[in-house]
C-alpha positions in Angstrom: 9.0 33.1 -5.1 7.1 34.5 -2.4 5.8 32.7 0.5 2.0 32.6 -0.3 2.2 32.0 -3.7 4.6 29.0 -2.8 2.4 28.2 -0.1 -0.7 28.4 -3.0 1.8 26.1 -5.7 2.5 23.0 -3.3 -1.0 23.2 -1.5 -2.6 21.2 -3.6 -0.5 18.6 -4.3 0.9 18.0 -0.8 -2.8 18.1 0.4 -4.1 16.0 -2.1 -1.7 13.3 -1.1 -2.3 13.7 2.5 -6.1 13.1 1.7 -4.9 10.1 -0.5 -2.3 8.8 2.3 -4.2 9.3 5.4 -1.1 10.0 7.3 1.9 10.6 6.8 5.6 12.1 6.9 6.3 15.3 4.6 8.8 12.9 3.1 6.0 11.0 2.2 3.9 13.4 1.4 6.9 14.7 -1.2 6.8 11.4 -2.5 3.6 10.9 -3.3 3.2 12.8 -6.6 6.9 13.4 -6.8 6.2 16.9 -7.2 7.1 18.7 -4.5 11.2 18.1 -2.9 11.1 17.2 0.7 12.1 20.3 2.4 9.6 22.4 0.3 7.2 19.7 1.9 8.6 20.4 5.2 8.3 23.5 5.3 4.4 23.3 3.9 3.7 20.7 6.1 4.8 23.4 9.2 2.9 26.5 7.7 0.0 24.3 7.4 0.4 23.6 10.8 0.4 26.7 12.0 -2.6 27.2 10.0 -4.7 24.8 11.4 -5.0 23.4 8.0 -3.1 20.0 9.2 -2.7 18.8 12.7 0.1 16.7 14.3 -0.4 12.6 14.9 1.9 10.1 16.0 1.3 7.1 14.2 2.2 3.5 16.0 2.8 0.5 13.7 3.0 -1.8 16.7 5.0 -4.7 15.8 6.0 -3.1 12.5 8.1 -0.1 14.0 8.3 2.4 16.3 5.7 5.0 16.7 6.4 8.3 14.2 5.1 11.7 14.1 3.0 11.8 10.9 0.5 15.0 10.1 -3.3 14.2 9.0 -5.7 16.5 7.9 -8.3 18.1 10.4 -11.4 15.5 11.2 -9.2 12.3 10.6 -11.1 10.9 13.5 -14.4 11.2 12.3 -13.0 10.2 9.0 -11.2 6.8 10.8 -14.8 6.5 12.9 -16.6 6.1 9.6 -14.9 3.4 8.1 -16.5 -0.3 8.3 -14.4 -2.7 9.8 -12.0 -4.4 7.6 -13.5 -7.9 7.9 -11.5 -10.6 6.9 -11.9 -10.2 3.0 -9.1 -11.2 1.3 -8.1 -8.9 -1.5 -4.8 -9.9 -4.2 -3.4 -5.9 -4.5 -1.9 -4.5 -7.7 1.9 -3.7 -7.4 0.9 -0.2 -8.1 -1.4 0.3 -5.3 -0.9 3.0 -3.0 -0.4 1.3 0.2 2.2 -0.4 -1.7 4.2 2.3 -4.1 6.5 4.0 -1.3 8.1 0.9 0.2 9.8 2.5 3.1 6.2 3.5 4.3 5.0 -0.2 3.8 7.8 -1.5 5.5 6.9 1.1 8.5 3.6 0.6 8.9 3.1 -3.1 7.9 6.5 -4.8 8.3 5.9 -5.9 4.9 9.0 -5.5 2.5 7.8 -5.7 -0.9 9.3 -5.1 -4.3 8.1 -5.7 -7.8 10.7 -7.9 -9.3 9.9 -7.6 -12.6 12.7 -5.4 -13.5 14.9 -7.1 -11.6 17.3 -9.9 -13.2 16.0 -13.2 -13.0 18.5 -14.8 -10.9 18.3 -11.7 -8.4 14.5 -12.3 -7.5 13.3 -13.2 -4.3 9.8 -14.3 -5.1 9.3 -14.0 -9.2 8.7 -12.0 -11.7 5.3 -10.7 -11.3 4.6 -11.0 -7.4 1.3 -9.8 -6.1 0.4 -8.8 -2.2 -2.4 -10.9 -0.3 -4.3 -8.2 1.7 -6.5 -9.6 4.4 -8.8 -6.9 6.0 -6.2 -4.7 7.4 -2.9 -7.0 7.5 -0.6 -7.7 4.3 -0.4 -11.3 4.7 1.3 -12.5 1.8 2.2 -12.7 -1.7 1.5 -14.6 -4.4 3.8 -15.1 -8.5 1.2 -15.2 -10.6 1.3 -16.1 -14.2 -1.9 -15.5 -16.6 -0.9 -18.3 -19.6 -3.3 -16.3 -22.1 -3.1 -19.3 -24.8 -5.0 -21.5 -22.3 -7.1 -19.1 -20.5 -5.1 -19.6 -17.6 -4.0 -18.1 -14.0 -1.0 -19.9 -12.4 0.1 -19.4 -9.3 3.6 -20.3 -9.4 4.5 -19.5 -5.7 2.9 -18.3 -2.9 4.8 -17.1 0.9 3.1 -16.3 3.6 4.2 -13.5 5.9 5.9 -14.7 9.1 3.3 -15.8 12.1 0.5 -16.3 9.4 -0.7 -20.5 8.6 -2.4 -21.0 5.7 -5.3 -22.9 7.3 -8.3 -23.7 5.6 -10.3 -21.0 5.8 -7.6 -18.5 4.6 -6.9 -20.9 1.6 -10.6 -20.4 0.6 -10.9 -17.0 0.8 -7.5 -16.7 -1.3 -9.1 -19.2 -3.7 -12.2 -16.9 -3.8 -9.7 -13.9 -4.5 -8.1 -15.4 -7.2 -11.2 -16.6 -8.9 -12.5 -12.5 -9.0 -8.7 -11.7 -10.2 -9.0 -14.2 -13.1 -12.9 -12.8 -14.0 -11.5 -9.6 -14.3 -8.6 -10.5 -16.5 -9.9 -13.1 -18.6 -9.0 -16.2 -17.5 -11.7 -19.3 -17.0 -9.6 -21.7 -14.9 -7.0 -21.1 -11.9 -4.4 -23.3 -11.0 -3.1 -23.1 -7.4 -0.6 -25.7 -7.1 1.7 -24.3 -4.4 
């Protein structure tokens, strides 16, 4: 295939997931769609380069991991300047979500090693079957095994770990308790039950 109409076929992909993603690796960036292999990203990601189309970032994790040389798409600093600050919202996150899907990434950037257990064996699960990640503004601070028992209209938490360094004092409690209530509106449920 020639090299601009290669250039044309994983353009759109690899820069739709770089929009998506932020930053990150060609690996990543591969990954995303799982369209593109990784050295067909690679060699994108350095074309684009060259381009001007992407530019070059190094991306520190602080206490998560080293610092890595990631790409980002021109005007990622105006894009980073305009976003509100995180807050301390606390958000229960889909297994599916983004920030969550590539766990080598997750691990990189937020030291958080996550894994939907659900298709694991019983006996070989860490936290349960259907464990959900605690967001809080901009740090994953937990996880939660949640149950929704639809015969009684109900959402069980059947465990909930906190991430090391974080105390579940009583402010975090309540804004987990308010997280939960807005997860059971949306499914269905009328009552929570919080027990751990």
């Amino acid at each position: 295939m020639p090299n601009a109409l290669r250039d044309d076929v994983y353009r759109r992909p690899l820069a739709t997931a770089l929009d998506r993603l932020g930053v990150a690796t060609a690996k990543e960036l591969a990954g995303f769609w799982n369209a593109v292999d990784p050295a067909a990203a690679a060699g994108w990601c350095a074309a684009a380069l060259a381009g001007g189309r992407i530019e070059r970032v190094v991306v520190d994790a602080g206490e998560a991991g080293p610092a890595r040389p990631c790409f980002a798409a021109p005007g990622w600093r105006e894009r980073l300047a305009a976003l509100p600050e995180p807050g301390d919202r606390t958000v229960i996150l889909c297994p599916f979500d983004p920030i969550l899907r590539d766990r080598a990434r997750a691990l990189r950037l937020f030291g958080f090693d996550y894994r939907f257990e659900a298709f694991v064996p019983e006996a070989k699960r860490q936290y349960g079957y259907y464990v959900l990640p605690i967001l809080e503004g901009e740090i994953l601070a937990g996880r939660l095994d949640a149950k929704f028992h639809r015969d009684r209209d109900l959402l069980e938490v059947k465990g909930l770990w906190w991430e090391k360094g974080i105390r579940p004092t009583k402010a975090r409690l309540r804004r987990l308790g308010a997280a939960l209530e807005g997860l059971a509106l949306r499914i269905g449920a009328k009552a929570v039950n919080m027990a751990p």
